[in-house]
C-alpha positions as CSV (number, residue, x, y, z in Angstrom):
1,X,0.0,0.0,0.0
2,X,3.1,2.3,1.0
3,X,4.5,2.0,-2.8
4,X,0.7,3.0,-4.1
5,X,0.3,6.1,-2.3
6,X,3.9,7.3,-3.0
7,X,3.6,6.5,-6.8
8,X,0.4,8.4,-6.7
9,X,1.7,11.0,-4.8
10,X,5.0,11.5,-7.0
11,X,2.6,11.8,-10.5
12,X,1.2,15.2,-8.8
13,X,3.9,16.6,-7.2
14,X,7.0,16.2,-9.4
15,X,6.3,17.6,-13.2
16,X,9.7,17.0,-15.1
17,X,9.5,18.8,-18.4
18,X,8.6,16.1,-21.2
19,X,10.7,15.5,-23.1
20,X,13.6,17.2,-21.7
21,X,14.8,20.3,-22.9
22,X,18.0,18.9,-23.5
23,X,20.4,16.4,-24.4
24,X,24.2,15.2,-23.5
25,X,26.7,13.8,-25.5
26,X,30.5,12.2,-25.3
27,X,33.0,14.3,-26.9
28,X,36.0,11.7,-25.9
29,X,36.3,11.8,-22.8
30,X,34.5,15.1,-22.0
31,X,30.6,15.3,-21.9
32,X,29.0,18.2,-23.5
33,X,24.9,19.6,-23.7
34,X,24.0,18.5,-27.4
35,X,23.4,21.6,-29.2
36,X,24.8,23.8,-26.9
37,X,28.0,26.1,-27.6
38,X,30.6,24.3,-25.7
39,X,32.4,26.4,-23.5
40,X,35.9,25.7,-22.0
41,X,34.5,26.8,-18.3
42,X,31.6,25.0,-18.0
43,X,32.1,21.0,-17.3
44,X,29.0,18.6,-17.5
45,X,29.6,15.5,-14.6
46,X,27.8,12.5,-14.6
47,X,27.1,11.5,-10.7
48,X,26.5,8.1,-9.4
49,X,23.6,8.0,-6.9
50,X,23.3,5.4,-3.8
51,X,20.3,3.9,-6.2
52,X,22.4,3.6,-9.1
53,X,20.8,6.6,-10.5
54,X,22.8,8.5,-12.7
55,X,22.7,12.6,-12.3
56,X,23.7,15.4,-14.6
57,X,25.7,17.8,-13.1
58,X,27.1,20.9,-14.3
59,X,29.8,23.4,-12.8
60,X,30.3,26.8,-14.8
61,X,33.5,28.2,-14.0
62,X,34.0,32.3,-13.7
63,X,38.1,32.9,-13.8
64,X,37.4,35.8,-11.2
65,X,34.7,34.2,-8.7
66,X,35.2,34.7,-5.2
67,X,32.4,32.2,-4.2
68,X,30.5,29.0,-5.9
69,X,26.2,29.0,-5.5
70,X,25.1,25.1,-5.3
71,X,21.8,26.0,-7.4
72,X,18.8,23.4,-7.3
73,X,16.0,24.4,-9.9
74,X,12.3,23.8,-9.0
75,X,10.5,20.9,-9.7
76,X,9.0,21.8,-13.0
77,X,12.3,22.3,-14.6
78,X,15.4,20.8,-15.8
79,X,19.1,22.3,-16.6
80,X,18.1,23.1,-20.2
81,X,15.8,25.3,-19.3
82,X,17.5,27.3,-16.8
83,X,20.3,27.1,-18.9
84,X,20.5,30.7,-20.5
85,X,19.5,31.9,-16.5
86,X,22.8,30.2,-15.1
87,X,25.0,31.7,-17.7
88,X,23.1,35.4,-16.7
89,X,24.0,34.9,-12.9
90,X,27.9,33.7,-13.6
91,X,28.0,36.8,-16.2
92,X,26.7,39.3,-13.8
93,X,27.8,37.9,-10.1
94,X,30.9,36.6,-11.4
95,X,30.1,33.4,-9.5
96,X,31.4,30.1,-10.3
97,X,27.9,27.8,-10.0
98,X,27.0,24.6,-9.6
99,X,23.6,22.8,-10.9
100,X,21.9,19.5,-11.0
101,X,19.2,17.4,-12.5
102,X,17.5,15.2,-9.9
103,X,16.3,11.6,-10.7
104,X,14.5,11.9,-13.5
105,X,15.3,14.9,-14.9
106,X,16.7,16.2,-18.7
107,X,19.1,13.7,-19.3
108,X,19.2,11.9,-15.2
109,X,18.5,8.2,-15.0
110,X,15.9,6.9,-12.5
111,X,12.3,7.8,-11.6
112,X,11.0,10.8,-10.2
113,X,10.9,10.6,-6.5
C-alpha cells in the first residue's frame, strides 16, 4: 500500500518537463549539452547515486569568482531550461555555480521521487 500512495503521490507533485529540454553527449572523454555552444568553463559530470541513478551535473566556472552557488531548480524544470538563467547569474555575479538534475530529470536516470 506504502508503494501505491507514493507512486500516486510522485505523479502530482514532481512535473519534469517532457521531453527534456535537452540532451548530452560524449566528446572523448569530455561530456558536452548536445546543441549547446561548448564552453571551455563549463564542465558537464555525470554522478552516481546510492540507487544507481545516474545525475547530470554541471559546474560553470568564472576565472574571477570569489564564491560558488550550489543552485537546485524547482521541480517543473530541468538544466536546459534554466540554462540561459545560469550563464546570466555567472555573467553578472561573477560566480562560479553549480547545478543539477534530480532523478529523473533532462538527461538523469531513474524515476521521479
Amino acid at each position: 500500500m506504502g508503494s501505491l500512495v507514493s507512486n500516486v503521490a510522485a505523479k502530482f507533485a514532481f512535473f519534469p518537463p517532457q521531453p527534456p529540454t535537452y540532451n548530452i553527449q560524449r566528446e572523448g572523454a569530455k561530456i558536452t549539452f548536445a546543441r549547446i555552444r561548448s564552453e571551455k568553463n563549463i564542465h558537464v559530470h555525470l554522478l552516481d547515486t546510492k540507487r544507481g541513478n545516474r545525475i547530470v551535473a554541471m559546474y560553470w566556472r568564472h576565472p574571477y569568482a570569489r564564491f560558488t552557488v550550489l543552485y537546485s531548480h524547482g521541480n517543473a524544470a530541468d538544466l536546459g531550461q534554466m540554462y540561459d538563467l545560469f550563464v546570466q547569474l555567472r555573467k553578472h555575479l561573477r560566480i562560479n555555480l553549480m547545478a543539477y538534475d534530480y532523478s529523473g530529470y533532462g538527461a538523469s536516470t531513474g524515476k521521479v521521487t
